[in-house]
Each structure stands twice: as structure tokens, then as C-alpha cells.
mmCIF file of the N, C-alpha and C atoms, coordinates in Angstrom:
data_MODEL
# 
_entry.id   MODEL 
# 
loop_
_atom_site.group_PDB 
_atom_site.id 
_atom_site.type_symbol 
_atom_site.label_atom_id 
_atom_site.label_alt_id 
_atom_site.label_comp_id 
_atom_site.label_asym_id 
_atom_site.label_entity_id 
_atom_site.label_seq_id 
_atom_site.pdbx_PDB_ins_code 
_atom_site.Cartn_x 
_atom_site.Cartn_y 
_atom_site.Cartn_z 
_atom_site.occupancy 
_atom_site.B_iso_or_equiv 
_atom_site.pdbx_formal_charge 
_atom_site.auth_seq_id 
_atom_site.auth_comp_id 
_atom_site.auth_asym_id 
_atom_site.auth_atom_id 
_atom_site.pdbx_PDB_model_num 
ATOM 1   N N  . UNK A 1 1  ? -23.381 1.299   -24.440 1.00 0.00 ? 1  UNK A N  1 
ATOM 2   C CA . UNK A 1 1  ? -22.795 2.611   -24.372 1.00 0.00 ? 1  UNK A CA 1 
ATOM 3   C C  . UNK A 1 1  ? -21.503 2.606   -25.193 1.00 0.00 ? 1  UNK A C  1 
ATOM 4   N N  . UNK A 1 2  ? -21.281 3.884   -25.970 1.00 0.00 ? 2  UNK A N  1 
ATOM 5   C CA . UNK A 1 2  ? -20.041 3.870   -26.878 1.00 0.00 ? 2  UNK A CA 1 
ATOM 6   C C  . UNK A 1 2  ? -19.543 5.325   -26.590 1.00 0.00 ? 2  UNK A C  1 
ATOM 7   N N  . UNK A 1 3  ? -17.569 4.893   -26.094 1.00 0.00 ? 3  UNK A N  1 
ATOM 8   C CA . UNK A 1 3  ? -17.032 5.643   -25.572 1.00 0.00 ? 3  UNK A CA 1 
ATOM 9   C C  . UNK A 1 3  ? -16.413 5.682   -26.566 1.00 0.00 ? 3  UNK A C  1 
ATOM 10  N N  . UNK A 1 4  ? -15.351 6.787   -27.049 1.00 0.00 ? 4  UNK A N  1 
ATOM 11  C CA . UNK A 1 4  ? -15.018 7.322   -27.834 1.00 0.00 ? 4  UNK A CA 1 
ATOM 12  C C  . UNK A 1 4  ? -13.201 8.021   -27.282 1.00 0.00 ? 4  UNK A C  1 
ATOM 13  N N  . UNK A 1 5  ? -12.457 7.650   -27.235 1.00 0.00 ? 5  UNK A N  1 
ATOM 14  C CA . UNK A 1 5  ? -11.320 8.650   -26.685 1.00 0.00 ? 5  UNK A CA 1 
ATOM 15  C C  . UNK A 1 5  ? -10.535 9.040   -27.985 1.00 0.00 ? 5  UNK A C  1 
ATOM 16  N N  . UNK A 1 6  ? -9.811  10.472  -28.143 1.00 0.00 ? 6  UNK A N  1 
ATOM 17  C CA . UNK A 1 6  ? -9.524  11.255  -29.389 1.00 0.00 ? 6  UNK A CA 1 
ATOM 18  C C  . UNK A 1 6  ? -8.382  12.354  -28.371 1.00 0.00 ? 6  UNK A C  1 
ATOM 19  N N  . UNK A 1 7  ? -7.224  12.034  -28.189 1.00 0.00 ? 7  UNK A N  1 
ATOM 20  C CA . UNK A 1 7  ? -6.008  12.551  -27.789 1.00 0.00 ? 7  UNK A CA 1 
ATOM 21  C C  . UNK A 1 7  ? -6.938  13.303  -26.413 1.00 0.00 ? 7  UNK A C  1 
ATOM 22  N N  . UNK A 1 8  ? -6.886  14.313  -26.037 1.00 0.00 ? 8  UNK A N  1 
ATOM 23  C CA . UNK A 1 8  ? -7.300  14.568  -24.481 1.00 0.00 ? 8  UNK A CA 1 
ATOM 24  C C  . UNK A 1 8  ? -8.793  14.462  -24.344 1.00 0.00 ? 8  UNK A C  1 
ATOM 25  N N  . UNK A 1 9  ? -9.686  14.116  -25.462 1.00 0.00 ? 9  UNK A N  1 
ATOM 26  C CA . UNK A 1 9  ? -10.780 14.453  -24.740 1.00 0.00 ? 9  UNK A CA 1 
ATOM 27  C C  . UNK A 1 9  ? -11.683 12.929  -25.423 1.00 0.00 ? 9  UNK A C  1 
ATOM 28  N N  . UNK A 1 10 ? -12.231 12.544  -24.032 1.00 0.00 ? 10 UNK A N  1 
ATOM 29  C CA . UNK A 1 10 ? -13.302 11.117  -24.126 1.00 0.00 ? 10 UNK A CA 1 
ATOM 30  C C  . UNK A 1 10 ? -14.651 12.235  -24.833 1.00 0.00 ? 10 UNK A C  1 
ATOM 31  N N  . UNK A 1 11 ? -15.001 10.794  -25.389 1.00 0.00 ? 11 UNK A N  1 
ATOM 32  C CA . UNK A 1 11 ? -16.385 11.610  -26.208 1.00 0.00 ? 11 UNK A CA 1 
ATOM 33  C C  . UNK A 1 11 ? -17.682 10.404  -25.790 1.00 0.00 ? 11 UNK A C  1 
ATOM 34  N N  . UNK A 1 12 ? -18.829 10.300  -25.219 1.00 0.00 ? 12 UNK A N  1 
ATOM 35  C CA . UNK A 1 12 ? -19.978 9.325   -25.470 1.00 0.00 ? 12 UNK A CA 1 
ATOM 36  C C  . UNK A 1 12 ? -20.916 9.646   -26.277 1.00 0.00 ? 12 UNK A C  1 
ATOM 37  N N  . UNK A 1 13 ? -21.885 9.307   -27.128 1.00 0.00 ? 13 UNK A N  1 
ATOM 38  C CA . UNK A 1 13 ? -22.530 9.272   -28.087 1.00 0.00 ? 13 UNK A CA 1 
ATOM 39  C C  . UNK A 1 13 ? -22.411 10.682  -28.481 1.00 0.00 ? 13 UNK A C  1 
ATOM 40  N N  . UNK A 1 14 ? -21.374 11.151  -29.013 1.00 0.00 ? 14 UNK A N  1 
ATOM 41  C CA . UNK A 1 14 ? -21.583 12.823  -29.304 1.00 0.00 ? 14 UNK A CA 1 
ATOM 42  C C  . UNK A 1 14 ? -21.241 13.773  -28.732 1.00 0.00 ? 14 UNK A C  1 
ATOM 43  N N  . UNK A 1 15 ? -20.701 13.077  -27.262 1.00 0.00 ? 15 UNK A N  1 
ATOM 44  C CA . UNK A 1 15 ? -20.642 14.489  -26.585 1.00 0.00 ? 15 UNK A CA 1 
ATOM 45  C C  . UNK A 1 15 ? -19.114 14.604  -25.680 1.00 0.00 ? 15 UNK A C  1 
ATOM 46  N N  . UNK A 1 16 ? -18.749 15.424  -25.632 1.00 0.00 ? 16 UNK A N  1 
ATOM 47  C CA . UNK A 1 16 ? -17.605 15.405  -24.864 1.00 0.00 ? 16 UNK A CA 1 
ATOM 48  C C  . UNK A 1 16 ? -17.546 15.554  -23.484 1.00 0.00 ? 16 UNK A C  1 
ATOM 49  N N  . UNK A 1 17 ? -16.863 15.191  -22.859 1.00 0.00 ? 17 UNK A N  1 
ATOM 50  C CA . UNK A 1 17 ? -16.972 15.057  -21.223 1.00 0.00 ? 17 UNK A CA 1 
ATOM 51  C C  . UNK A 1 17 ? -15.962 16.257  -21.167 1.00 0.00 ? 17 UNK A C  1 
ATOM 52  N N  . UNK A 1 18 ? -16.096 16.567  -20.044 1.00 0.00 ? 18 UNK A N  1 
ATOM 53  C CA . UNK A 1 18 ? -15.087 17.809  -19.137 1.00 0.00 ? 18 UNK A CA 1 
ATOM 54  C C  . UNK A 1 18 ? -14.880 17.016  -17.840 1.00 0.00 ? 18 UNK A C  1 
ATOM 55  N N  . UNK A 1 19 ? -13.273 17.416  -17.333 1.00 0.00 ? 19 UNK A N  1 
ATOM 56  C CA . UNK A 1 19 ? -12.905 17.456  -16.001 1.00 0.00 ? 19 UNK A CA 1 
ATOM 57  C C  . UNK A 1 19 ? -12.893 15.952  -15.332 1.00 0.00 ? 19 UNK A C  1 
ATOM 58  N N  . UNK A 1 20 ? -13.718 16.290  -14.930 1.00 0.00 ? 20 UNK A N  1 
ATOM 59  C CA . UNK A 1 20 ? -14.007 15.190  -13.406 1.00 0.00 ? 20 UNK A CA 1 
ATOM 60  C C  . UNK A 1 20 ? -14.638 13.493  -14.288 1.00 0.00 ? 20 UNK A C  1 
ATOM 61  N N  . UNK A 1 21 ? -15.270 14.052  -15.347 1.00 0.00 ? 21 UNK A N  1 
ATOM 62  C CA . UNK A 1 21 ? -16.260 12.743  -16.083 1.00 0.00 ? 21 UNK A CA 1 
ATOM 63  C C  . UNK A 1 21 ? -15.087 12.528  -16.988 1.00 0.00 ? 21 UNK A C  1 
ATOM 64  N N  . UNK A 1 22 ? -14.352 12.664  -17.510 1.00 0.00 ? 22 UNK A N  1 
ATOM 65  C CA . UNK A 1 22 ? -13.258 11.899  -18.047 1.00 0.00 ? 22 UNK A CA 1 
ATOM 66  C C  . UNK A 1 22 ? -12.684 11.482  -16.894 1.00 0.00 ? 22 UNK A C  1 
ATOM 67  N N  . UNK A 1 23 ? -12.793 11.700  -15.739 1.00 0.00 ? 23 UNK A N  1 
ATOM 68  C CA . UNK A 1 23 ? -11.106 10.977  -15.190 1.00 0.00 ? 23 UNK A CA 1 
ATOM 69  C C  . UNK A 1 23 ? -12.109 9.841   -14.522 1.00 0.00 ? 23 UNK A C  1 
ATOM 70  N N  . UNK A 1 24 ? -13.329 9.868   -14.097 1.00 0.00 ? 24 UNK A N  1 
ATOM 71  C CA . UNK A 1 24 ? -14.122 8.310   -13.833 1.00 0.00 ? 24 UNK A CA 1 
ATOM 72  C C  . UNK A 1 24 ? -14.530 7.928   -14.651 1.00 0.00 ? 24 UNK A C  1 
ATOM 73  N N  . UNK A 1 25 ? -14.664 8.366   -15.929 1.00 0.00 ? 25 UNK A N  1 
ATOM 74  C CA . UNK A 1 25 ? -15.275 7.380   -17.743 1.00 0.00 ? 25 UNK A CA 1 
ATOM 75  C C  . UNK A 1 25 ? -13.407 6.445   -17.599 1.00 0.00 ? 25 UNK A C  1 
ATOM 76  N N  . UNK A 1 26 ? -12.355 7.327   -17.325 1.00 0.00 ? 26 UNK A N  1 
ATOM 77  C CA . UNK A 1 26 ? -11.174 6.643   -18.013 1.00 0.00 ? 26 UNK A CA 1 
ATOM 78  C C  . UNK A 1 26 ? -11.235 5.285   -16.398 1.00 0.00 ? 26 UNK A C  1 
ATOM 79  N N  . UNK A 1 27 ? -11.099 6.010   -15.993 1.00 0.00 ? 27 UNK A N  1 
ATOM 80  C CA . UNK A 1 27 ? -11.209 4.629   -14.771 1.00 0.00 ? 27 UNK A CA 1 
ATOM 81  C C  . UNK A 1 27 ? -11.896 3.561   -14.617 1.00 0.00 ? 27 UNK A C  1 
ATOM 82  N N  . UNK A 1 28 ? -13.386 4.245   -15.094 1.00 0.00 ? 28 UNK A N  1 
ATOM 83  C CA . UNK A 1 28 ? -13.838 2.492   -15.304 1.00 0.00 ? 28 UNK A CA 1 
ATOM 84  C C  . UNK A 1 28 ? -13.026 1.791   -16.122 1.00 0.00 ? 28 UNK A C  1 
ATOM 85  N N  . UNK A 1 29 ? -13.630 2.425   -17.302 1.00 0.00 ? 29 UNK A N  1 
ATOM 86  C CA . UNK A 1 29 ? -12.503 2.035   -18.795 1.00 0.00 ? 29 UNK A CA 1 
ATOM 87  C C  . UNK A 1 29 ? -11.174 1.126   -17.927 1.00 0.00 ? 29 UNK A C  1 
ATOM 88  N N  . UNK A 1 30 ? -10.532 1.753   -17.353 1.00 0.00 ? 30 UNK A N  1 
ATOM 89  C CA . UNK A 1 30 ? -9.188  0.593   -16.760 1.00 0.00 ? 30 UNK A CA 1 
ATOM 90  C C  . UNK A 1 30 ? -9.784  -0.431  -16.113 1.00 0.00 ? 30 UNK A C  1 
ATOM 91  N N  . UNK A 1 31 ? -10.961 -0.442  -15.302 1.00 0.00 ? 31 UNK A N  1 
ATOM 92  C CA . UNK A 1 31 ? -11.440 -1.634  -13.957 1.00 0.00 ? 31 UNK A CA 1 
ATOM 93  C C  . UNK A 1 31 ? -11.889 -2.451  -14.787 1.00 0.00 ? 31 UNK A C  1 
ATOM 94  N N  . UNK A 1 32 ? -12.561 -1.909  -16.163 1.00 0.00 ? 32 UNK A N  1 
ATOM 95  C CA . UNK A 1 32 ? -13.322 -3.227  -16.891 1.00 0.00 ? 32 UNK A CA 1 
ATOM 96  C C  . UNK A 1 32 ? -11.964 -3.840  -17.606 1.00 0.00 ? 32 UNK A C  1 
ATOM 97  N N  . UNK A 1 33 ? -11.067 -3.067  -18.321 1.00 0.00 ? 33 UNK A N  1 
ATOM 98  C CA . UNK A 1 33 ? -10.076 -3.964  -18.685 1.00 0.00 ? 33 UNK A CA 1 
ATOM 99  C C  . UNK A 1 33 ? -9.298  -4.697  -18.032 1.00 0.00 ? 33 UNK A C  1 
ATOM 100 N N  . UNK A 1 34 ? -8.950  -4.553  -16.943 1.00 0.00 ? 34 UNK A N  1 
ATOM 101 C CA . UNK A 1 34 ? -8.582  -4.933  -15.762 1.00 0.00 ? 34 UNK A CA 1 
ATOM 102 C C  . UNK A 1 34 ? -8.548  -6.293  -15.535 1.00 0.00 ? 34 UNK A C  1 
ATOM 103 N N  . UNK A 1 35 ? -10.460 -6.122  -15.036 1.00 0.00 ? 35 UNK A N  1 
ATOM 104 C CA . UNK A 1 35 ? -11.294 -7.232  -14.808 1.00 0.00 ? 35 UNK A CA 1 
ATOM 105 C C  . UNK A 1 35 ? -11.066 -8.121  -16.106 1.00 0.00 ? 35 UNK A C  1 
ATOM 106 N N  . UNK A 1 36 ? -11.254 -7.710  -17.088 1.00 0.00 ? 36 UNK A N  1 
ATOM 107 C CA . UNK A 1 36 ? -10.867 -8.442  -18.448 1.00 0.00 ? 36 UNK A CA 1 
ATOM 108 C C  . UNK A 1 36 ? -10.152 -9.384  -18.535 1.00 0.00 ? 36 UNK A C  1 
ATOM 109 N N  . UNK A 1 37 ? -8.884  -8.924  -18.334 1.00 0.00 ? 37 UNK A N  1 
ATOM 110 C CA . UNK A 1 37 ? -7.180  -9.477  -18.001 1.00 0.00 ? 37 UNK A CA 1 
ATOM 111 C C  . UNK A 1 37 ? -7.111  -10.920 -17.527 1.00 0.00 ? 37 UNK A C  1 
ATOM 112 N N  . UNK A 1 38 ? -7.872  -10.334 -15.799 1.00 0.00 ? 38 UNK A N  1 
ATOM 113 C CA . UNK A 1 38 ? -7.830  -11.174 -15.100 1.00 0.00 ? 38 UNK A CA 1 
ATOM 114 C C  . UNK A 1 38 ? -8.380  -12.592 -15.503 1.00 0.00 ? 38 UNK A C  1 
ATOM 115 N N  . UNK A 1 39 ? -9.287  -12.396 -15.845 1.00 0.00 ? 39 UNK A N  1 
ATOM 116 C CA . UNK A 1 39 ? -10.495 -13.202 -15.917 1.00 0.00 ? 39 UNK A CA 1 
ATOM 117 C C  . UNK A 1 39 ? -10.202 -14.095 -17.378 1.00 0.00 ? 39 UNK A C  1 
ATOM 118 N N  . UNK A 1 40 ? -9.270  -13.938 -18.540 1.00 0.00 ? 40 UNK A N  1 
ATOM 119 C CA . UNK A 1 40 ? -8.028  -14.330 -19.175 1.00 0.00 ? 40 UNK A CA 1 
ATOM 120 C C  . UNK A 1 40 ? -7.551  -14.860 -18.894 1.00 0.00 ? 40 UNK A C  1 
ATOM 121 N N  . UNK A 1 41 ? -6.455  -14.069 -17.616 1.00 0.00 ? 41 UNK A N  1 
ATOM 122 C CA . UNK A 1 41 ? -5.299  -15.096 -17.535 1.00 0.00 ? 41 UNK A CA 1 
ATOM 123 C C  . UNK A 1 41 ? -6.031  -16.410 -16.211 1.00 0.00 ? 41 UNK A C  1 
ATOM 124 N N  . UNK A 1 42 ? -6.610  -16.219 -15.438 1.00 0.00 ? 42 UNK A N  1 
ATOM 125 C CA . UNK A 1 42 ? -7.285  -17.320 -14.667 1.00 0.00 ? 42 UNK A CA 1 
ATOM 126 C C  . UNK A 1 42 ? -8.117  -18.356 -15.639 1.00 0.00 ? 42 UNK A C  1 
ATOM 127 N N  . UNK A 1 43 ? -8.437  -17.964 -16.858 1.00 0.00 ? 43 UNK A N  1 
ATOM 128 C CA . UNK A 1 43 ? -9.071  -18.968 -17.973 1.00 0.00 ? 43 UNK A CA 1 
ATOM 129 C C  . UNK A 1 43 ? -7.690  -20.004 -18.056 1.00 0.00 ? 43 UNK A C  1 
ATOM 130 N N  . UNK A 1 44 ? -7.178  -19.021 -18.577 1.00 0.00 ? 44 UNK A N  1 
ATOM 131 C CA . UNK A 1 44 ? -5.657  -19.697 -19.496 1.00 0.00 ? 44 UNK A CA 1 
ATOM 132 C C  . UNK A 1 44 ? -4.658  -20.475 -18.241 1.00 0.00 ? 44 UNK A C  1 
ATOM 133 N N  . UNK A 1 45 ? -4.598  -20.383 -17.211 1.00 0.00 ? 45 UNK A N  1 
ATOM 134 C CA . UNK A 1 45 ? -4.104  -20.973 -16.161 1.00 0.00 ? 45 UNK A CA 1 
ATOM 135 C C  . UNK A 1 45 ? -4.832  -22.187 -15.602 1.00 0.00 ? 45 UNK A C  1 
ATOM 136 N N  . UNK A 1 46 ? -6.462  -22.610 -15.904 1.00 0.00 ? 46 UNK A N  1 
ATOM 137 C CA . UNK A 1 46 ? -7.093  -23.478 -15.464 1.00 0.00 ? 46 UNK A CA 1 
ATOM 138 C C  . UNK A 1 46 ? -6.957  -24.403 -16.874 1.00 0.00 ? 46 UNK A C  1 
ATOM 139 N N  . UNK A 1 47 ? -6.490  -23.758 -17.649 1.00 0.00 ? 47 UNK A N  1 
ATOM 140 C CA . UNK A 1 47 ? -6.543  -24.592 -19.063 1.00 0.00 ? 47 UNK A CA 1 
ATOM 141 C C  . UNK A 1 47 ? -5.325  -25.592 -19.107 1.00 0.00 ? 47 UNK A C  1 
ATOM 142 N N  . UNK A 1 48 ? -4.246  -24.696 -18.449 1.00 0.00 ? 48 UNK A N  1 
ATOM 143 C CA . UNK A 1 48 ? -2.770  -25.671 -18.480 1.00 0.00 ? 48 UNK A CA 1 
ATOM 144 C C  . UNK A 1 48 ? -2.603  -26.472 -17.968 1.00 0.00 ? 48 UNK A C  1 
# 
């Protein structure tokens, strides 16, 4: 899946979201980076 963000409005393959589906597209969007982070810095901490 390819998300797309362009100053207020998220876009997925073409299409623009309204309302309510941007504010849980942007939230995952944070939980997966999030999760990302974490999962980084617990790499980089088992490494030292």
C-alpha cells in the first residue's frame, strides 16, 4: 500500500481521504514508525 501525504490532505493510490480516514491512515503511519524506533533503538542497545 502507498500513502501519499501533500500539506492537509493524505492521498492512497489516487485517492484522497476525508475526515475521520486521515486521522487513522496518520495514526497508524505514527504506530508503525513508532514500532520502527523502537525496535532500532533495542537493536542498537543489544549491540553495545
Amino acid at each position: 500500500m502507498t500513502v501519499g501525504v501533500a500539506g492537509r490532505h493524505i492521498g492512497i493510490h489516487g485517492h484522497t481521504l476525508q475526515g475521520t480516514q486521515q486521522i487513522m491512515t496518520a495514526a497508524g503511519m505514527g504506530v508503525v514508525a513508532l514500532g520502527a524506533g523502537v525496535g532500532l533503538a533495542l537493536r542498537r542497545a543489544k549491540q553495545a
